[in-house]
MDTraj code that builds the backbone (N, CA, C; nanometers):
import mdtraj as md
import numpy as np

residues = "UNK UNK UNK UNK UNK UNK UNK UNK UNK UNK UNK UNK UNK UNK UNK UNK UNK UNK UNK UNK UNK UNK UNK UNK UNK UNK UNK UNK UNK UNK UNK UNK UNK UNK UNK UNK UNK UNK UNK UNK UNK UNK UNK UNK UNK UNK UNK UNK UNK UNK UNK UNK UNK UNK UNK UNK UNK UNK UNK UNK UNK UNK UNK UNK UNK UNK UNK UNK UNK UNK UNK UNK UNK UNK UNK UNK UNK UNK UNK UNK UNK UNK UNK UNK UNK UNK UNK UNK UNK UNK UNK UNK UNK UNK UNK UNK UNK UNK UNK UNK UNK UNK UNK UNK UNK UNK UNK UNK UNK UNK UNK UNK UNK UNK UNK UNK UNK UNK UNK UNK UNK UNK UNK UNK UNK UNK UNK UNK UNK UNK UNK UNK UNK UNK UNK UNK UNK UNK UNK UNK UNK UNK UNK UNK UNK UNK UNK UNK UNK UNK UNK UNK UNK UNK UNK UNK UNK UNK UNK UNK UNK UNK UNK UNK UNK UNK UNK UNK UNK UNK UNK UNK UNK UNK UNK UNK UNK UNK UNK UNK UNK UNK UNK UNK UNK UNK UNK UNK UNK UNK UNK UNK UNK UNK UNK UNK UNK UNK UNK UNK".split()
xyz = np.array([
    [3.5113, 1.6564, 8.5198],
    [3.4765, 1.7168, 8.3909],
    [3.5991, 1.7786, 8.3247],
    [3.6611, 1.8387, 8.4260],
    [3.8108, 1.9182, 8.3472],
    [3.8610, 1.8376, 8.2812],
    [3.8960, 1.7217, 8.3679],
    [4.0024, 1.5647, 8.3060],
    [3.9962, 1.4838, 8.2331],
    [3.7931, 1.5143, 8.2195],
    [3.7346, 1.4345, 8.0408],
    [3.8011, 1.5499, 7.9552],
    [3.7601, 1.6645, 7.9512],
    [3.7837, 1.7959, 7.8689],
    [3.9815, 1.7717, 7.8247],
    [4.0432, 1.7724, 7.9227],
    [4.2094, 1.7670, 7.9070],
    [4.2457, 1.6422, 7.7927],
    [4.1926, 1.5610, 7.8605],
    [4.1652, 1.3844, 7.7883],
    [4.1387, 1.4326, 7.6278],
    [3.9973, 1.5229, 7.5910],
    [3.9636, 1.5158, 7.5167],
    [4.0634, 1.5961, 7.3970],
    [4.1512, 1.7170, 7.4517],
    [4.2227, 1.7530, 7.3749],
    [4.3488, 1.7297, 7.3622],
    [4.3889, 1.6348, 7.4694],
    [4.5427, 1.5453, 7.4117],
    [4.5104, 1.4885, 7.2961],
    [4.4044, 1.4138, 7.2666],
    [4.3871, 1.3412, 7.1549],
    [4.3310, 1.3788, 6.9979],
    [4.3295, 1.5041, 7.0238],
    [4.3052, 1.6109, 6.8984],
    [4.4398, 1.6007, 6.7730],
    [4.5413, 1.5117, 6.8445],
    [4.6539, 1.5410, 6.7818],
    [4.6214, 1.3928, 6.7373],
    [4.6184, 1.3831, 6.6344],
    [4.6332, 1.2336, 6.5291],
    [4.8176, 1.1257, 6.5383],
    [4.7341, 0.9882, 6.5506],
    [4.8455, 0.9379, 6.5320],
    [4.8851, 0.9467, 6.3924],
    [4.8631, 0.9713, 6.2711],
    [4.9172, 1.0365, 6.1510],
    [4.9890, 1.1635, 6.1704],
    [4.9009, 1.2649, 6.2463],
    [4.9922, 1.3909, 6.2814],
    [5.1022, 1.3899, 6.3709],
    [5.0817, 1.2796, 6.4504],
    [5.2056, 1.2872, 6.5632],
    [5.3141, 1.1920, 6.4878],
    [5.3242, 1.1052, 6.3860],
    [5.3966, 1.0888, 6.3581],
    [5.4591, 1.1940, 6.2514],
    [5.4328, 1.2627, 6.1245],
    [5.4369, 1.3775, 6.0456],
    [5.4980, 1.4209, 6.1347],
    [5.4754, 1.4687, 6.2394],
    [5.5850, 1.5778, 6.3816],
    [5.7091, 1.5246, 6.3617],
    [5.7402, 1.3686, 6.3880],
    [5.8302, 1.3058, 6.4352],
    [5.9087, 1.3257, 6.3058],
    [5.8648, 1.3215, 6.2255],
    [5.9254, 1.2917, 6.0526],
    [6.0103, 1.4547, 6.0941],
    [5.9149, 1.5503, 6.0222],
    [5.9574, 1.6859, 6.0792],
    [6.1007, 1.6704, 6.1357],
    [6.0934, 1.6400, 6.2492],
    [6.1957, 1.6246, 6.4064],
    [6.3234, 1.5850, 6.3442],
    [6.2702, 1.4670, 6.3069],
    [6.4189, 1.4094, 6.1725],
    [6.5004, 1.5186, 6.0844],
    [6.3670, 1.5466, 6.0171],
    [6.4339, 1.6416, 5.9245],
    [6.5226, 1.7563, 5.9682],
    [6.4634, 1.8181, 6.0455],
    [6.5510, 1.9179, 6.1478],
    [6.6934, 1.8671, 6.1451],
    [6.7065, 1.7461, 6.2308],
    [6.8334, 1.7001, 6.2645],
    [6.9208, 1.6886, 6.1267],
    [6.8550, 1.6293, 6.0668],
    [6.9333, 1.6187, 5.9279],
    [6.9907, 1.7408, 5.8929],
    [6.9292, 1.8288, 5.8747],
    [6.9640, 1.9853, 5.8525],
    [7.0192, 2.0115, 5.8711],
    [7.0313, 1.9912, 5.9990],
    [7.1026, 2.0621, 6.1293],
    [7.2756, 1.9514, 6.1448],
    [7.3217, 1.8670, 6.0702],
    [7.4137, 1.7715, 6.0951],
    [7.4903, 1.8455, 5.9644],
    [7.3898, 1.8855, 5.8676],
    [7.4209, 1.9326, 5.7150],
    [7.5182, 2.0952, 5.7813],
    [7.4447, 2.1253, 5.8340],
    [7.4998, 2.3203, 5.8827],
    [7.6050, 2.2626, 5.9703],
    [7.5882, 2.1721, 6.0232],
    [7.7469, 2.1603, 6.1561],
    [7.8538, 2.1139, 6.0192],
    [7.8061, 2.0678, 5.9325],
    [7.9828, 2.0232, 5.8731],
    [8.0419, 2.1267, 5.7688],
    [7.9337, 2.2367, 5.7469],
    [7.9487, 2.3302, 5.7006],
    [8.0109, 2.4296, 5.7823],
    [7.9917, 2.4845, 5.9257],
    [8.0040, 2.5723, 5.9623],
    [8.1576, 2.4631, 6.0586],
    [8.2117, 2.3787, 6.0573],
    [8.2922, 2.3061, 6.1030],
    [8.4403, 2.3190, 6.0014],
    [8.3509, 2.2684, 5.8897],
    [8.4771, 2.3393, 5.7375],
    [8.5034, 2.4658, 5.7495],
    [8.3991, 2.5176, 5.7879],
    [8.4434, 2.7029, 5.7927],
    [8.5251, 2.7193, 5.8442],
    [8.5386, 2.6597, 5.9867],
    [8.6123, 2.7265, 6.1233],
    [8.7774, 2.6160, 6.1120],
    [8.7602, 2.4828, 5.9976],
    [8.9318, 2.4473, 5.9654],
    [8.9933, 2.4895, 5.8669],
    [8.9099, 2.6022, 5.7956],
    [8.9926, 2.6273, 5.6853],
    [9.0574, 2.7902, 5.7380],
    [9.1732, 2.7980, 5.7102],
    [9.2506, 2.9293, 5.7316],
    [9.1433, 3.0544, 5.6830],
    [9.1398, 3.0564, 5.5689],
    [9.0557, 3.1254, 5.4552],
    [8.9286, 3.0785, 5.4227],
    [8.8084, 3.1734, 5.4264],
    [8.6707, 3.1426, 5.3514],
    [8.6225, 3.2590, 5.2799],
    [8.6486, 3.1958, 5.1493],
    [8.6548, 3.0520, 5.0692],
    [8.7456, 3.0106, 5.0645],
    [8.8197, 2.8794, 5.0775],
    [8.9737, 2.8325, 5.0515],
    [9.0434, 2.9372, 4.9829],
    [9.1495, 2.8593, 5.0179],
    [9.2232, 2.9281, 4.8537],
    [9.2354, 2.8353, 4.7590],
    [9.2612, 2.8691, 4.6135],
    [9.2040, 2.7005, 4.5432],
    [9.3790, 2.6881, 4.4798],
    [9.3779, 2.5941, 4.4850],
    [9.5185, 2.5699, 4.3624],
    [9.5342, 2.6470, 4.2582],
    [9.6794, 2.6287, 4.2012],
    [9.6896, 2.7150, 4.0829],
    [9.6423, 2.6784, 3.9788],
    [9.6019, 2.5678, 3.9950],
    [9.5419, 2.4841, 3.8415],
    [9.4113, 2.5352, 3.8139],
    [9.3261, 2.5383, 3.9697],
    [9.1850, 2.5969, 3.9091],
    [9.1865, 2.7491, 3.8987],
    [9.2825, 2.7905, 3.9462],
    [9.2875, 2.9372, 3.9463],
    [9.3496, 2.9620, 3.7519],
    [9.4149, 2.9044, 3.7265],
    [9.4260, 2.8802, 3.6038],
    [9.2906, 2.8901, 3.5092],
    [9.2132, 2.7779, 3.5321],
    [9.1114, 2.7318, 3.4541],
    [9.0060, 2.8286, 3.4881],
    [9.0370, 2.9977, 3.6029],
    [8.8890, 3.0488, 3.5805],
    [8.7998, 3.0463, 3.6923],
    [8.8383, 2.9551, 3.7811],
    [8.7148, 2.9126, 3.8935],
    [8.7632, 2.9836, 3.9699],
    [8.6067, 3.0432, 4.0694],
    [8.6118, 3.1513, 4.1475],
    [8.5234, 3.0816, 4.2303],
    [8.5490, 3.0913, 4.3333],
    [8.4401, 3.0635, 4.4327],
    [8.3652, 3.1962, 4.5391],
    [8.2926, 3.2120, 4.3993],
    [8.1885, 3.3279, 4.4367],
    [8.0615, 3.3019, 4.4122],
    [7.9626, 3.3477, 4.4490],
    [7.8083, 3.3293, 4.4155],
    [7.7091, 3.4594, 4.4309],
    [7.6358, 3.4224, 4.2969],
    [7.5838, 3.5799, 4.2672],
    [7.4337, 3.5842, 4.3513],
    [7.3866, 3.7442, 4.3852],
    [7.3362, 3.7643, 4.4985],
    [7.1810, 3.7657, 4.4696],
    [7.1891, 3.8237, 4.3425],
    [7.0220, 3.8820, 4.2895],
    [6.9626, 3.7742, 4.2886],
    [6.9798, 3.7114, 4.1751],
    [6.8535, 3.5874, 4.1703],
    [6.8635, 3.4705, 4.2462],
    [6.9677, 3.4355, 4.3589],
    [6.8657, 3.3412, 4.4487],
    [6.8241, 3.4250, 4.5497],
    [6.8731, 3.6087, 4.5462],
    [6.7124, 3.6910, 4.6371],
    [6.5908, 3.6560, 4.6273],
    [6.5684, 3.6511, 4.4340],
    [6.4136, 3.6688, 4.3960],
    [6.3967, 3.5384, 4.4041],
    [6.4581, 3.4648, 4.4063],
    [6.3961, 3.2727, 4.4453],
    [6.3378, 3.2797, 4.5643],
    [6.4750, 3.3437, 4.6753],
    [6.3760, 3.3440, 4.8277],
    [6.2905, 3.3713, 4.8470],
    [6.2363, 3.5060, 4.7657],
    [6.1510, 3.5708, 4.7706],
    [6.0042, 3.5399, 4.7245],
    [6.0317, 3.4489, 4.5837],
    [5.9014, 3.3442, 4.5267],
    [5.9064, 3.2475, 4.6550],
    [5.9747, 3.1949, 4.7447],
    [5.9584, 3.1286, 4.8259],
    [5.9247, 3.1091, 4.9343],
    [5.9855, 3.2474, 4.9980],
    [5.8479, 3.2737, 5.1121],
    [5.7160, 3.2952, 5.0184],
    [5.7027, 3.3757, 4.9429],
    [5.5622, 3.3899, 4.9157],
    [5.4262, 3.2623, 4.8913],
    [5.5580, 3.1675, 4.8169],
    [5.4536, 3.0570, 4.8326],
    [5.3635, 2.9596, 4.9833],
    [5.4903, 2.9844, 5.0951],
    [5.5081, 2.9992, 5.1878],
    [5.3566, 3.0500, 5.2285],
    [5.3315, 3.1545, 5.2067],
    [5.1839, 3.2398, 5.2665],
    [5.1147, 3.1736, 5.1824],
    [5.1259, 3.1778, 5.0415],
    [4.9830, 3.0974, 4.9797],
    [4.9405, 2.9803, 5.0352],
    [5.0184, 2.8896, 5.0383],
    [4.9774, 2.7280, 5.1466],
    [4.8998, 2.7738, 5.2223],
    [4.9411, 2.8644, 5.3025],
    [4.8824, 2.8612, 5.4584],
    [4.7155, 2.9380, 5.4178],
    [4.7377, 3.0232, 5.3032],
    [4.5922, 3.0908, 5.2566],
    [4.4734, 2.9525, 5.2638],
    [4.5609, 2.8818, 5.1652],
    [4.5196, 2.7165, 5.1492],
    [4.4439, 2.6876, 5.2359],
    [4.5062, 2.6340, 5.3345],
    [4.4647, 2.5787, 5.4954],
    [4.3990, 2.6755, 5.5272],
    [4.3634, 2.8448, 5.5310],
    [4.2670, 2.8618, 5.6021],
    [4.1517, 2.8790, 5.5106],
    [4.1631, 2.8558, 5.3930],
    [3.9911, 2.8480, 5.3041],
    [3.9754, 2.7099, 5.3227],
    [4.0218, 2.5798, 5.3679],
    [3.9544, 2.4869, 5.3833],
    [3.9264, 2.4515, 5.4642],
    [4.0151, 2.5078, 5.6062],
    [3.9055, 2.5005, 5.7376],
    [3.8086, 2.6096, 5.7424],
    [3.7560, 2.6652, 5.6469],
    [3.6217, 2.7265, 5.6290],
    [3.5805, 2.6454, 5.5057],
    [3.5557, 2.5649, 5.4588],
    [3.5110, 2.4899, 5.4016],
    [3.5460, 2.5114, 5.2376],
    [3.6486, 2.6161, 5.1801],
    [3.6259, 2.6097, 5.0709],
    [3.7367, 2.5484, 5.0138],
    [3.6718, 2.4784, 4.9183],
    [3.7791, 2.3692, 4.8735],
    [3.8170, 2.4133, 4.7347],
    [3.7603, 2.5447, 4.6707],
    [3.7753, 2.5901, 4.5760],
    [3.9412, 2.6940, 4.5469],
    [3.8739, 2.7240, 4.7002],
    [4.0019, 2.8550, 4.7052],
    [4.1313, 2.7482, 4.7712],
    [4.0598, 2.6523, 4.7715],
    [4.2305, 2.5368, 4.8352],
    [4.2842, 2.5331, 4.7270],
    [4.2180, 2.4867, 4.6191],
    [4.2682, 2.4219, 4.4921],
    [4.3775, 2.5328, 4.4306],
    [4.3085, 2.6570, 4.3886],
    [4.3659, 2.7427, 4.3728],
    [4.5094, 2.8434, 4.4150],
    [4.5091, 2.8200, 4.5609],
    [4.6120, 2.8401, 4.6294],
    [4.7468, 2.6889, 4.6557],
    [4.6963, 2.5636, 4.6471],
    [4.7976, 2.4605, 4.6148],
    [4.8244, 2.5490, 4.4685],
    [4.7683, 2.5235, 4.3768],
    [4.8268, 2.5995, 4.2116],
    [4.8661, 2.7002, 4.2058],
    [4.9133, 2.7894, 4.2764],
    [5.0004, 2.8941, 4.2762],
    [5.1107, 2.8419, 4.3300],
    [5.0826, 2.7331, 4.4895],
    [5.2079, 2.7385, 4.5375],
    [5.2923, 2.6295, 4.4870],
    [5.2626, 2.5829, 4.3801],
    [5.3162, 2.4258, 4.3669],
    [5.4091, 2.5458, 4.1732],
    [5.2905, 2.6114, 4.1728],
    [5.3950, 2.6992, 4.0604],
    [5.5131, 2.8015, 4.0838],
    [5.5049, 2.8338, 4.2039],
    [5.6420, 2.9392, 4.2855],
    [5.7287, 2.8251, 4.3469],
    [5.6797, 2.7605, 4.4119],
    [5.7808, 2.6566, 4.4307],
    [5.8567, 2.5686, 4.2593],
    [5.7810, 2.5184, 4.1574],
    [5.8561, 2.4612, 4.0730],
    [5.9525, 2.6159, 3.9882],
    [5.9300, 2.7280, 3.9768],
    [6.0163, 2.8389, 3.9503],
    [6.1144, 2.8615, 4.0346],
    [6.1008, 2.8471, 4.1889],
    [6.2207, 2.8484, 4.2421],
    [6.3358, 2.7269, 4.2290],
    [6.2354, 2.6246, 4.2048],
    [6.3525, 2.5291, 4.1786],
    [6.4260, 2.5142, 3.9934],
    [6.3411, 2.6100, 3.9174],
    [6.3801, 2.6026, 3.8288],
    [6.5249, 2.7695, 3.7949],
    [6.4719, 2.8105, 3.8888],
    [6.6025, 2.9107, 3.9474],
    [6.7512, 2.8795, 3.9704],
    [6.7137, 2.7997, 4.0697],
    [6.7891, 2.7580, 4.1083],
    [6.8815, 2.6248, 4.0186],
    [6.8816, 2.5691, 3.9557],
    [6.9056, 2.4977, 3.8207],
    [6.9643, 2.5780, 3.7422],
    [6.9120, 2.7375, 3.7367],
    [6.9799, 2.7855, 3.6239],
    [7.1242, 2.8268, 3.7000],
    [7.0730, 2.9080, 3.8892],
    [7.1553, 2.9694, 3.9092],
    [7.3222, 2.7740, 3.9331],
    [7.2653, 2.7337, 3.9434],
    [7.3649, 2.6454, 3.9300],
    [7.4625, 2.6221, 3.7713],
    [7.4067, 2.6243, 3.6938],
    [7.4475, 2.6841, 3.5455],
    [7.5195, 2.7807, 3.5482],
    [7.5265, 2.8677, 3.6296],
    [7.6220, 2.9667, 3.6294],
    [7.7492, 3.0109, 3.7066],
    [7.7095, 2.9021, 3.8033],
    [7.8369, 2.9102, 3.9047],
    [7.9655, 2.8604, 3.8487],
    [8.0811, 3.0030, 3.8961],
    [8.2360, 2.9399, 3.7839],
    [8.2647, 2.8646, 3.8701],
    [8.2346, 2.7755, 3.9973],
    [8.2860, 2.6432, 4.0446],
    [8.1799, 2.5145, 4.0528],
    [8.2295, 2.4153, 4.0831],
    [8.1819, 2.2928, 4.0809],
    [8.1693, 2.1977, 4.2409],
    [8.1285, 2.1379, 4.2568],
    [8.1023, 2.0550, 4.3824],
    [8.2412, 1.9885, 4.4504],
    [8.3298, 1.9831, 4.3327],
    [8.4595, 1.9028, 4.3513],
    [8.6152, 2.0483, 4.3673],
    [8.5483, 2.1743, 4.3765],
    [8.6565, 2.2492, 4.4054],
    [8.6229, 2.2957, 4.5236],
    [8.7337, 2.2306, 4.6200],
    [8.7478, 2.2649, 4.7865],
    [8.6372, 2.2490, 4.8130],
    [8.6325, 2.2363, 4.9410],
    [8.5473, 2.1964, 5.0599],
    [8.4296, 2.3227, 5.0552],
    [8.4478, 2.4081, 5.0100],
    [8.3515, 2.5225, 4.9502],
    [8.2459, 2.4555, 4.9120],
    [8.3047, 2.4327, 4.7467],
    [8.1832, 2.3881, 4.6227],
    [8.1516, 2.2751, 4.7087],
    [8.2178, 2.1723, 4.7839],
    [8.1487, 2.0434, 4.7970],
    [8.0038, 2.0924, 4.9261],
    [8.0336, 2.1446, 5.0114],
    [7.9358, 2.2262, 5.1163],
    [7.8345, 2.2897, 5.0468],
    [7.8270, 2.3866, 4.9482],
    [7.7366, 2.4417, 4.9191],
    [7.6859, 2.3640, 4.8239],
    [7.7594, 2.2699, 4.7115],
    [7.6007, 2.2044, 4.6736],
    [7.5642, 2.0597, 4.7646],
    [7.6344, 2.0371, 4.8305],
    [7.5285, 1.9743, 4.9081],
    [7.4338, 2.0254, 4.9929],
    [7.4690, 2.1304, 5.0753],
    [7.3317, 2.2109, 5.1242],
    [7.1910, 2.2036, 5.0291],
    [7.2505, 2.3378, 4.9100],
    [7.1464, 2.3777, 4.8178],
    [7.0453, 2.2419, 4.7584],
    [7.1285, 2.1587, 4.7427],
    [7.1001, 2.0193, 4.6358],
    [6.9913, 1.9783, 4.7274],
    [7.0293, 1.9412, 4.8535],
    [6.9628, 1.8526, 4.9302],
    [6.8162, 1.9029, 4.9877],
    [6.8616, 2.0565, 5.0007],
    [6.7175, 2.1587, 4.9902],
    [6.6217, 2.0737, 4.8557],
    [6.7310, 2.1335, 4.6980],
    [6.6392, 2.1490, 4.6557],
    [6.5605, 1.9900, 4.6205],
    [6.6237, 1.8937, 4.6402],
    [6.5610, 1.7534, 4.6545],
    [6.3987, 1.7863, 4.7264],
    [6.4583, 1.8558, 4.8848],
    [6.3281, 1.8382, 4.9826],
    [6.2054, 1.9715, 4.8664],
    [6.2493, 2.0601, 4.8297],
    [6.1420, 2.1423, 4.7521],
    [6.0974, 2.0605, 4.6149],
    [6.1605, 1.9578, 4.5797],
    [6.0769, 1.8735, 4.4919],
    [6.0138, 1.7994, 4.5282],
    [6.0447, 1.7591, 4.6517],
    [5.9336, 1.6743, 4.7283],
    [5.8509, 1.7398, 4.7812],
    [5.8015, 1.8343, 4.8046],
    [5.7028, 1.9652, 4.9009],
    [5.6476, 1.9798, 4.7387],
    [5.6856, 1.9860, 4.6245],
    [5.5783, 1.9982, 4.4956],
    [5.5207, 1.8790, 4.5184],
    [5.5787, 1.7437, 4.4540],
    [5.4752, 1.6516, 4.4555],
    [5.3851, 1.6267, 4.5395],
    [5.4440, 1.6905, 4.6846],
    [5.2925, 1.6407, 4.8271],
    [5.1808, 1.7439, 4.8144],
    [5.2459, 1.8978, 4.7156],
    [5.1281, 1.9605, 4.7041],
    [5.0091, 1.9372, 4.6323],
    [5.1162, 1.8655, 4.5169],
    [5.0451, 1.8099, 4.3926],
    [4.9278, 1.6751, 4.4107],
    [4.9854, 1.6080, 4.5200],
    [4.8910, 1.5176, 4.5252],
    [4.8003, 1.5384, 4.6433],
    [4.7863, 1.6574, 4.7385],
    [4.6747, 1.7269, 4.7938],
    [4.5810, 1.7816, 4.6793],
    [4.6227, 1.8762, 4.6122],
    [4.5742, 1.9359, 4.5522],
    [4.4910, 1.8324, 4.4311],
    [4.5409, 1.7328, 4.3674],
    [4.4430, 1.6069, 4.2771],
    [4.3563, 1.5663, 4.4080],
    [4.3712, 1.5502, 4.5399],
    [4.3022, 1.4800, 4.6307],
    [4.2034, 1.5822, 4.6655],
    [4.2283, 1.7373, 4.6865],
    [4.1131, 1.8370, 4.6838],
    [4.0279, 1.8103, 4.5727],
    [4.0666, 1.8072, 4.4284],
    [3.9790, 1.7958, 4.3278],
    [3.8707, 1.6776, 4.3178],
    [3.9225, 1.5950, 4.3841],
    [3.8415, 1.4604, 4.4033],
    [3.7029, 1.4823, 4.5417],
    [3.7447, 1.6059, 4.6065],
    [3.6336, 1.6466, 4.6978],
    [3.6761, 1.5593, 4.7901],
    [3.8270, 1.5122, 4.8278],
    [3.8450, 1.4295, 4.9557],
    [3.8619, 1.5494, 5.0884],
    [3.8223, 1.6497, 5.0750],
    [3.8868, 1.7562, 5.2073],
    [3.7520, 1.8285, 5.2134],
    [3.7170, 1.8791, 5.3743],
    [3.6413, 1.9303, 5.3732],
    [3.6690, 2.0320, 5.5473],
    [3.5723, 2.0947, 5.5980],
    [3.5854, 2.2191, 5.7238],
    [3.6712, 2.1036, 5.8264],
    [3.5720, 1.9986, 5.8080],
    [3.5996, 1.9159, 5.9306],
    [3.6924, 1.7783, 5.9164],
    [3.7234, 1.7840, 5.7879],
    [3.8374, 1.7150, 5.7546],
    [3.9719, 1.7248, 5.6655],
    [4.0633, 1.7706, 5.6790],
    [4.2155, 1.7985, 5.6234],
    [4.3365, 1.7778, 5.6505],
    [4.3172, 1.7096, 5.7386],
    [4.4467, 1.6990, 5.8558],
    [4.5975, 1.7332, 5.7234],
    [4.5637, 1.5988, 5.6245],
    [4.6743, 1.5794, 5.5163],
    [4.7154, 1.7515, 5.4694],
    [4.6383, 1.8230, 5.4785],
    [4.6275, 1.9647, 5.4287],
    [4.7238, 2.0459, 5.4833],
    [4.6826, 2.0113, 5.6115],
    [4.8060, 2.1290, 5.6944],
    [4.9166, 2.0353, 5.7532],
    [4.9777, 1.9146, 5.7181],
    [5.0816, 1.7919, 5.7407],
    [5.1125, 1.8769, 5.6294],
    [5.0886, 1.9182, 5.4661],
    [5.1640, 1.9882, 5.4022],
    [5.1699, 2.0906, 5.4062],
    [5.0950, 2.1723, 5.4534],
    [5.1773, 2.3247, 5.5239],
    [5.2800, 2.3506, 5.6226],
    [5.2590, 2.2509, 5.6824],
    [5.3977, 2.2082, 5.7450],
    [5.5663, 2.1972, 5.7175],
    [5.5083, 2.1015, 5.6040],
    [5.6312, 2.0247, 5.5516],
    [5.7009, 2.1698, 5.4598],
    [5.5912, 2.2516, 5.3540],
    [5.6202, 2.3315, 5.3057],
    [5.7081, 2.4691, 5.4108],
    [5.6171, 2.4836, 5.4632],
    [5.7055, 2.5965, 5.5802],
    [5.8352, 2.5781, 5.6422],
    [5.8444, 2.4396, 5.6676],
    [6.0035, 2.4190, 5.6949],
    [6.0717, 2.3849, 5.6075],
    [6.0161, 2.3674, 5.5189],
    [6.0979, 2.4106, 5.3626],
    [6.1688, 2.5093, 5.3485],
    [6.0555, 2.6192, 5.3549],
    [6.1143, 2.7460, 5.3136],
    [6.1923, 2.8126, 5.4505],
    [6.1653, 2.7703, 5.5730],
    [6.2626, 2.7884, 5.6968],
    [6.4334, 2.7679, 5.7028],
    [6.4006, 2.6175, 5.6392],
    [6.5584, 2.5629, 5.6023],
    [6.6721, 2.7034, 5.4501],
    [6.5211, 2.6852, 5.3973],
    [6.5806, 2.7941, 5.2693],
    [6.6429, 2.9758, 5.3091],
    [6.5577, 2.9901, 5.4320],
    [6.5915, 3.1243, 5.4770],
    [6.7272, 3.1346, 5.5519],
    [6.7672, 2.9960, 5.6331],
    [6.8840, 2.9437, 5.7031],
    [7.0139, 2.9686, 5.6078],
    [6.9843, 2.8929, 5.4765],
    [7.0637, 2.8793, 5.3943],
    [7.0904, 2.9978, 5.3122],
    [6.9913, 3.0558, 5.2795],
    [7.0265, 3.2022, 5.2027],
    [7.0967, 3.3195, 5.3280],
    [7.0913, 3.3068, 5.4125],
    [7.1286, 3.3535, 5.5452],
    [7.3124, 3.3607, 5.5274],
    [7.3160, 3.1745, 5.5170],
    [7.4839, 3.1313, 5.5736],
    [7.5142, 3.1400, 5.4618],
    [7.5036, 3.0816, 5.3372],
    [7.5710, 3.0694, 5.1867],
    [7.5601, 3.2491, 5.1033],
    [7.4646, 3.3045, 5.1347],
    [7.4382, 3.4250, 5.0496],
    [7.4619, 3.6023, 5.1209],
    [7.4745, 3.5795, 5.2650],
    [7.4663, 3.6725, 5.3308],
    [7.6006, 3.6960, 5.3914],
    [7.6269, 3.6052, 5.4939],
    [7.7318, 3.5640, 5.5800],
    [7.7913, 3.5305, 5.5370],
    [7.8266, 3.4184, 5.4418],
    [7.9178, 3.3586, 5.3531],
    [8.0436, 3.3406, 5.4469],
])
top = md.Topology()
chain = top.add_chain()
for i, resn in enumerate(residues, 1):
    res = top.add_residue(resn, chain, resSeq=i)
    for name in ("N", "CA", "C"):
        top.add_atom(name, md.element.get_by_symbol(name[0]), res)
traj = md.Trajectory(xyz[None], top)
């Protein structure tokens, strides 16, 4: 009886969900290949931030980055962070009302943080092409914010798929595959506001 029972909850895990894991797993690594060539540039350059030539030092460019508003981005970003997960637990109680509602908050803190972040890029006095700096940090940020445009559209198309009454107590799996995806979203984002905004 134990070994039907054991049996019965290895297989609780979906081959859709066990692959979503694996995806996940990827992503990690990716991340994680992104922070080694970052924190690799750190440790060959004499100075961090470089020092830049006299030409861009000429033209103005500083390789500095301002602190406040990608705080309050992080900060819309964990929060959306908790709304998802509010998400997932009104629809494993069956309400698909308070799902809807909580994807539409979080799919609106997430498109403000990325619209933050757009501006705070507008304001930076360097560019991607001065020193190994600018090229590191917008590829970090960029490649984040790629994955947070993709964590909108998967909310977006849960959330049209809630409205259609496809989710219910005993069925969501797709529901929390995007609470997932969203949470290590904003995991990667806490990493990064960490090394680029804190530590620098």
């Amino acid at each position: 009886m134990a070994a039907h029972t054991g049996t019965q909850h290895r297989q609780e895990l979906s081959n859709g969900m066990l692959g979503f894991i694996l995806f996940l797993a990827s992503e990690v690594m990716f991340f994680g290949g992104l922070f080694a060539a970052y924190f690799i540039a750190r440790a060959d350059s004499p100075t961090w931030p470089p020092a830049l030539p006299a030409d861009k030092l000429a033209a103005g460019v500083e390789l500095k980055v301002e602190f406040a508003l990608p705080f309050i981005a992080t900060c819309l970003l964990v929060l959306s962070s908790v709304t998802i997960q509010f998400g997932v637990w009104a629809i494993q109680k069956g309400d698909r009302s308070a799902l809807i509602r909580w994807l539409f908050i979080s799919i609106v803190l997430g498109a403000v943080f990325l619209t933050m972040q757009m501006y705070d890029y507008s304001q930076l006095p360097f560019r991607a092409d001065d020193t190994v700096y600018g090229t590191t940090f917008f590829t970090l940020t960029g490649f984040h914010g790629a994955h947070v445009a993709g964590g909108i559209i998967f909310m977006t198309v849960i959330m049209v798929r809630s409205m259609a009454g496809q989710f219910s107590a005993s069925r969501h799996e797709a529901v929390e595959a995007c609470s997932f995806y969203w949470h290590f979203v904003d995991i990667v984002w806490i990493a990064l506001f960490t090394t680029l905004y804190i530590v620098k």
